[in-house]
C-alpha positions as MATLAB code, in Angstrom:
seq = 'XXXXXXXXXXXXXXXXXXXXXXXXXXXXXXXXXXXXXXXXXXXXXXXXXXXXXXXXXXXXXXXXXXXXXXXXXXXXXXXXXXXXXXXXXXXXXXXXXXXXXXXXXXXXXXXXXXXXXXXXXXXXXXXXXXXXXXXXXXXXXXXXXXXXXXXXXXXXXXXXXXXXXXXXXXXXXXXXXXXXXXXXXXXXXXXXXXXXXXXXXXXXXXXXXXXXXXXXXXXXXXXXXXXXXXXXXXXXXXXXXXXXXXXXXXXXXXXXXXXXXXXXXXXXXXXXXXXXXXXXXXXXXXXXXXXXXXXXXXXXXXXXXXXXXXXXXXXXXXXXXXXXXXXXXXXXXXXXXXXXXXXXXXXXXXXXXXXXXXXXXXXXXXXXXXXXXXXXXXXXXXXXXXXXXXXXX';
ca = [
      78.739  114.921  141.567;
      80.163  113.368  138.545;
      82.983  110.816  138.476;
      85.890  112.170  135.959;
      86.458  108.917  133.775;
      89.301  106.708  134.225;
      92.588  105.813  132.466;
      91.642  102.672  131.073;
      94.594  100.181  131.112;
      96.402   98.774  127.947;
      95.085   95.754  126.904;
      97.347   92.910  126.206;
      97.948   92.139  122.633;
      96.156   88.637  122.380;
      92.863   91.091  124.065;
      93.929   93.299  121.115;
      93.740   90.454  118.559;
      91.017   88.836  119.459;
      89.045   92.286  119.473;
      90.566   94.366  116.840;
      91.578   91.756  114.519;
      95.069   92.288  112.381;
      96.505   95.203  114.048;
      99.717   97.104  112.657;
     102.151   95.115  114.811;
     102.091   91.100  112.546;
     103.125   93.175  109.466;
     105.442   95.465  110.743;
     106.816   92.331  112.442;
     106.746   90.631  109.343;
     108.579   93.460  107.507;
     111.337   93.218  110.185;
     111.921   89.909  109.831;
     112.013   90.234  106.212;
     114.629   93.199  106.488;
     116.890   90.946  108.906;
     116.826   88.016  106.966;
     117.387   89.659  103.345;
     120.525   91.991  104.984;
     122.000   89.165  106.560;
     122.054   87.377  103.226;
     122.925   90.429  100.903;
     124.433   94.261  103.075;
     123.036   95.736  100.139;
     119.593   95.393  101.077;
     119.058   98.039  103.267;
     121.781  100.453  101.314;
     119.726  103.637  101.234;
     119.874  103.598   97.097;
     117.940   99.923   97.250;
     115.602  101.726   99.792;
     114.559  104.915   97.829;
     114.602  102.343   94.435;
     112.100   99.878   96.878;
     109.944  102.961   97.869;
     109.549  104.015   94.178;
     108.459  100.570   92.809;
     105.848  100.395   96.041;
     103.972  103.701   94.838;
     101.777  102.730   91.406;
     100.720   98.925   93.174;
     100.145  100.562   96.425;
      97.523  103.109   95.185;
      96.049  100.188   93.239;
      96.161   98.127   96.519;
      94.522  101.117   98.012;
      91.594  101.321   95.860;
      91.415   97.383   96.933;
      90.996   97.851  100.425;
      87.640  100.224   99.693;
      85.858   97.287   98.212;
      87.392   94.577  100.783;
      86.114   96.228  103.103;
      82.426   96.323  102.120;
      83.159   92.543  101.625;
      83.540   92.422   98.163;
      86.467   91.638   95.624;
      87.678   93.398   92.713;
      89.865   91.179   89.694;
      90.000   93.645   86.991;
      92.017   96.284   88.929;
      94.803   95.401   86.811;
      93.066   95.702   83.692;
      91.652   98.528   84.579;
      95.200   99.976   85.269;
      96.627   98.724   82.260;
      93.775  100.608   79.918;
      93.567  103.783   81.848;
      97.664  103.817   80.835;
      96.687  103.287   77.396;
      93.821  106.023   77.427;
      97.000  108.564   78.579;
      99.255  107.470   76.234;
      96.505  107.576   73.454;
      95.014  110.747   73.843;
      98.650  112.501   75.622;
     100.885  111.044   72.799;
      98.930  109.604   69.952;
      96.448  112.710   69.717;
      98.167  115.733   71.311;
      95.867  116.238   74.311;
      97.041  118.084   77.219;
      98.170  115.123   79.855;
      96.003  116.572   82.668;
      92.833  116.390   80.429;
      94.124  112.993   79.451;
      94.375  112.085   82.452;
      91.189  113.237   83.410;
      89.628  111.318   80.588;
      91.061  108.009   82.043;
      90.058  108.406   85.902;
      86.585  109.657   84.135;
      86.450  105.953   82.502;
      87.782  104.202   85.680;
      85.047  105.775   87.360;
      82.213  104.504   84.929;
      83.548  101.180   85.091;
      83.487  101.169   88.750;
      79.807  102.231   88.652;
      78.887   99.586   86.328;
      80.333   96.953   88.498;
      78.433   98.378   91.638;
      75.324   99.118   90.116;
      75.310   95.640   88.830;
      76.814   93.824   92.033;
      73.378   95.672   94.187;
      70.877   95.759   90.753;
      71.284   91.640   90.921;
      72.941   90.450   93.579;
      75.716   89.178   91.420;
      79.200   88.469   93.692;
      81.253   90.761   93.142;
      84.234   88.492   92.432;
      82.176   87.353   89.339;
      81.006   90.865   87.889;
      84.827   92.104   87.935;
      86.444   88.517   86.481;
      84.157   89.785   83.356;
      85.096   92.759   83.821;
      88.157   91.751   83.692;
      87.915   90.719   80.526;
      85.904   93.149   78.961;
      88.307   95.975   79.836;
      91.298   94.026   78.424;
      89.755   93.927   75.178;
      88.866   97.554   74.950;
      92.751   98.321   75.992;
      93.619   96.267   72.497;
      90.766   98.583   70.679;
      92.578  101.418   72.640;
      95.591  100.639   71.464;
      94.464   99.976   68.026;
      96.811   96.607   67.635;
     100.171   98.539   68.009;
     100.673   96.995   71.594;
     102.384   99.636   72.962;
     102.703  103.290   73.008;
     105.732  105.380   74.342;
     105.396  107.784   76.688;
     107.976  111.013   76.168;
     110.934  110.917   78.346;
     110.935  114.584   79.123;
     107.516  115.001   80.363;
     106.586  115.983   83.966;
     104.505  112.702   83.986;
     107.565  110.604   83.042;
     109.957  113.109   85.379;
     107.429  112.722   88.454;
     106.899  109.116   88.053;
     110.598  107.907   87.462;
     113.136  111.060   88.583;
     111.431  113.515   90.472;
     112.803  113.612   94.208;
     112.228  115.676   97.324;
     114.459  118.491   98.411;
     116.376  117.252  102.013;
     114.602  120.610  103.433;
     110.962  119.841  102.223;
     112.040  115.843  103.038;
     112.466  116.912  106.525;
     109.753  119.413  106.570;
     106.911  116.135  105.645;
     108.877  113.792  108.188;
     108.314  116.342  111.470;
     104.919  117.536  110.190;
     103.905  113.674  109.766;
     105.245  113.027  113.225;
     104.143  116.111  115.178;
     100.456  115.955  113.063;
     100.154  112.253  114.414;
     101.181  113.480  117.812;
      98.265  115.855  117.712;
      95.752  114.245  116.562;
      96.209  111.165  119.180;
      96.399  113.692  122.171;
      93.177  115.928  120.341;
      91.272  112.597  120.553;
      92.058  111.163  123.784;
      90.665  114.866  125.284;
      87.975  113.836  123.540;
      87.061  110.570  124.671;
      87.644  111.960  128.338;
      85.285  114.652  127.781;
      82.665  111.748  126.836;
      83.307  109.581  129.559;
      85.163  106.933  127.495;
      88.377  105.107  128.546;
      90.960  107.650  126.938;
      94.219  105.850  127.918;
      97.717  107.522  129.225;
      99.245  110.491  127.868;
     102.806  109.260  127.857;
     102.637  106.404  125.990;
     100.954  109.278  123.160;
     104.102  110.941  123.618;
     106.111  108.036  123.632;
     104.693  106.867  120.530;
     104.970  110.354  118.711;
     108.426  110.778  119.876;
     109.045  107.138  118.347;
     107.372  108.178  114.646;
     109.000  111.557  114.862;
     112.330  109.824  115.264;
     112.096  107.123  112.604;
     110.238  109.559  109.832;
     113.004  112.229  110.151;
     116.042  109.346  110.456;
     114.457  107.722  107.294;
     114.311  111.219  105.526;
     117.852  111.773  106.545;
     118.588  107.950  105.460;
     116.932  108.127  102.210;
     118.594  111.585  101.802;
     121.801  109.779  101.499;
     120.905  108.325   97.822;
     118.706  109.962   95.453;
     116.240  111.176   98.371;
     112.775  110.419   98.870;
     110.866  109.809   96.077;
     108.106  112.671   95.285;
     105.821  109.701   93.483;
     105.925  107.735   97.272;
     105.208  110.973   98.552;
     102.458  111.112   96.987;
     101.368  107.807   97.620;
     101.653  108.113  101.529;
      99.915  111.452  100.946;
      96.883  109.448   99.304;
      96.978  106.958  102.210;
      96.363  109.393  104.952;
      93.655  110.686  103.021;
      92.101  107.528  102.459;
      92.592  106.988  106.410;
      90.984  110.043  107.703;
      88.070  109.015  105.305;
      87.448  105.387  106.615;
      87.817  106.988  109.788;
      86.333  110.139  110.341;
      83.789  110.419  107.847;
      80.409  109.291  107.668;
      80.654  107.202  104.578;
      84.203  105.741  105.909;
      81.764  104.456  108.555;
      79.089  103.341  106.648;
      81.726  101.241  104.667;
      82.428   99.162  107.398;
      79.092   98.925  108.522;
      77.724   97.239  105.149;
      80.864   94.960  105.205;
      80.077   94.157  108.767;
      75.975   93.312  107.892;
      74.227   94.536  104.741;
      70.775   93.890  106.142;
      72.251   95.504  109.750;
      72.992   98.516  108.160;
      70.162   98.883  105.917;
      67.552   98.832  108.915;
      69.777  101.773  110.630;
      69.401  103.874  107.785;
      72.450  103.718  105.743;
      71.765  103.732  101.802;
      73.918  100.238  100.851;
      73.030  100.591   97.418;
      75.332  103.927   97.354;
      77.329  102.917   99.343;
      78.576  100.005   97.714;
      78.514  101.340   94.401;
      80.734  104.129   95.867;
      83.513  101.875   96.983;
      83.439   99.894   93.531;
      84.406  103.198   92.151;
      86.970  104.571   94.694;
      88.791  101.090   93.911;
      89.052  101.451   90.233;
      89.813  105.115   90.114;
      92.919  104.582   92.417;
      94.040  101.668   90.146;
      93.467  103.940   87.188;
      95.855  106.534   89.026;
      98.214  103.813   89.933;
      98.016  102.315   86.197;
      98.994  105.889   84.803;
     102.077  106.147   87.549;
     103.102  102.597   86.457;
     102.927  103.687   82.674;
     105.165  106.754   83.445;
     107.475  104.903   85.252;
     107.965  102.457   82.393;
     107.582  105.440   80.106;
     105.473  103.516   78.408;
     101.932  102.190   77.817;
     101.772   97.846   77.008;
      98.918   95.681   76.242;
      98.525   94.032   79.491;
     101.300   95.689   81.117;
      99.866   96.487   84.799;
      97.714   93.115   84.269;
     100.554   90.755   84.737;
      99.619   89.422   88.304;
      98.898   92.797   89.523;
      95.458   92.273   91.157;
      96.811   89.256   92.907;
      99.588   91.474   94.311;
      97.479   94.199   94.936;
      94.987   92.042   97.048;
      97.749   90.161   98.758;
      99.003   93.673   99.854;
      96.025   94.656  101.288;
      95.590   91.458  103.339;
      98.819   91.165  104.554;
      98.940   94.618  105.698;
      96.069   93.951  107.637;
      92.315   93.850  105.760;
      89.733   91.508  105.916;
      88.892   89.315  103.371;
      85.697   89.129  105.460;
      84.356   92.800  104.828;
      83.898   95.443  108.072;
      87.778   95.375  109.162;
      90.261   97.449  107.470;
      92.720   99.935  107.146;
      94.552  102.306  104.665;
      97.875  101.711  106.270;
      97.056   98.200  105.430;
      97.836   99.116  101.943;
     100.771  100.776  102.575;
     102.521   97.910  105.106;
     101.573   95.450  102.859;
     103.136   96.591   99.488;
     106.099   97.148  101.170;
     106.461   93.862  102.522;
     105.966   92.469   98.881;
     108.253   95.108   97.400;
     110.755   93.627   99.722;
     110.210   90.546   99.056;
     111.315   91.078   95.728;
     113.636   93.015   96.638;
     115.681   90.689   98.134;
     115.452   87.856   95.564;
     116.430   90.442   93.059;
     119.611   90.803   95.124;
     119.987   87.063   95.625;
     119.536   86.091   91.760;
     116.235   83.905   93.001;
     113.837   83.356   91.066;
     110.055   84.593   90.653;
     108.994   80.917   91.432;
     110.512   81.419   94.623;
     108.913   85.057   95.261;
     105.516   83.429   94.538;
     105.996   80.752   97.214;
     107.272   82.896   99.765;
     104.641   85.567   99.096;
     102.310   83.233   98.953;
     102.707   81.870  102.190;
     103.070   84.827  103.858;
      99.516   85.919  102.363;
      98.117   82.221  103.648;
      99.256   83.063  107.460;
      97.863   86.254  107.259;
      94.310   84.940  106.045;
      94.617   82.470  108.811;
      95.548   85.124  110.923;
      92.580   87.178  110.185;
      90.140   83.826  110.139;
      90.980   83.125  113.619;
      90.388   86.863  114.812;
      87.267   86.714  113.183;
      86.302   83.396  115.183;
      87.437   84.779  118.467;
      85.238   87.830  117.652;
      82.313   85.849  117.515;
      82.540   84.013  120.396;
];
């Protein structure tokens, strides 16, 4: 006679810590605090026209941030993410404006260049051992000087105001139906797949955990996601370019997660010479997430570029990577490899994007914004460092 498997109790959240590492809860409490404190000193913060403007700027860095957690999480770094941004722009705005292309095939070209340059760093990160942080500051370098040859000296090439890439990066907004539509589907899909995989665990004998506080929790999301559409609704709407970043985050989530090379990412930045003797090719692997990471910061350099409506020398370089990394981190990745998350990317962009935000409203200035952000990233690395300490006791 077999014993049906137990609801497992909730752990408390120092267990949680100490097991899981940085969960979701520090930067969502982190972005609270920052929301009290910034519409306490200014109402205008949370206006729902600063929102949908905050959720628009959070889109081209986030996907770039994205692309960062890939190679984070194999314990790596990448510093030419905005460089590489900056010259895939300049590829588009070359080949879309300059040359006549078609701006899917030049866009095609530019995530087709990404992608090699991503290759070359892996291949020579695993060919020779070289730290990653090292290959990519050349990198860096390298691919600013072939965005000058791109550009061909002009500095900067326009981007036409009435194209759909302009349109969908700077005006292109969500119908309140379809809005509404995406917030219960988000809500009800999470709902779903929580209650799909706790019958699953208790078909295999695993702790599987309570129904109710699934529902609770879905009822929760369902709530805020359609009072946020509604909220958003009020201004311009919600933005079809954060749309479409969100869109790209659950993607990237169901990969790390559910996939056997999400897996096998963690498992390299967990131990290399671990997951080499269990079969998993690290070689491909890491080569892989070098070029995840600098195709999504080509796709966020070509949204940044349409937003500006315009392709600069340097123009998504211009302490990009440091904001894209600091996103990740704070949202929740490790700077230690193995631990990660795509909503990490997401939570932490907007807490930056807020950041500035607010001092925009308050007439500060950026040496201010770098402090603050700044320390915020230095608790959440110490955060992180002492999770990964209590780990291996």
């Amino acid at each position: 006679m077999t014993r049906e498997p137990v609801s497992a109790p909730p752990a408390s959240f120092a267990a949680r810590l100490g097991a899981n590492g940085w969960s979701a809860l520090p930067p969502l409490a982190v972005l609270a605090v920052v929301w009290i404190v910034f519409q306490l000193a200014n109402p205008s913060f949370l206006s729902s026209a600063n929102l949908v403007n905050l959720a628009m700027q959070s889109a081209a860095t986030g996907l770039i941030a994205l692309g960062v957690v890939f190679v984070l999480i194999i314990g790596q770094i990448d510093l030419s993410v905005g460089a590489v941004a900056s010259l895939s722009g300049a590829i588009v705005g070359i080949l879309f404006v300059g040359s006549g292309w078609d701006a899917i095939a030049a866009i095609v070209v530019a995530l087709a260049v990404a992608a090699g340059i991503g290759a070359l760093y892996g291949l020579v990160v695993v060919r020779f051992r070289a730290p990653g942080f090292v290959v990519t500051l050349a990198g860096l370098l390298g691919v600013l000087g072939a965005q000058a040859w791109v550009l061909r000296g002009s500095g900067s090439i326009g981007l036409p105001v009435d194209s759909w890439l302009v349109a969908f990066a700077q005006q292109a907004y969500l119908p309140d139906g379809a809005a509404f539509a995406l917030a219960a589907l988000g809500g009800l899909g999470w709902t779903a797949a929580r209650i799909i995989e706790r019958a699953r665990r208790r078909a295999a004998g695993l702790p599987y955990g309570r129904l109710w506080t699934i529902l609770l929790g879905g009822g929760l999301l369902l709530a805020g996601l359609l009072g946020g559409a509604w909220y958003l609704g009020i201004g311009r709407g919600v933005g079809a370019v954060f749309v479409f970043f969100v869109g790209a985050v659950v993607v990237a989530d169901v990969v790390l997660r559910r996939t056997r090379w999400g897996r096998s990412l963690r498992a390299v930045g967990g131990g290399e010479e671990a997951a080499r003797r269990v079969g998993i090719r690290t070689r491909g692997v890491m080569i892989s997430a070098f070029i995840v990471c600098t195709v999504l910061a080509a796709v966020g350099g070509i949204l940044a570029s349409a937003r500006l409506a315009a392709a600069v020398q340097g123009g998504a370089t211009d302490d990009v990577y440091l904001t894209a990394i600091a996103a990740a981190v704070i949202g929740g990745t490790s700077l230690f490899g193995g631990r990660g998350s795509a909503w990490s990317a997401l939570l932490g962009i907007v807490i930056i994007q807020s950041l500035g935000s607010g001092f925009t409203l308050l007439a500060l200035d950026s040496s201010t914004r770098l402090l603050i952000t700044g320390a915020v990233l230095l608790a959440a690395v110490i955060v992180d460092s002492i999770a990964r300490s209590r780990r291996r006791r």
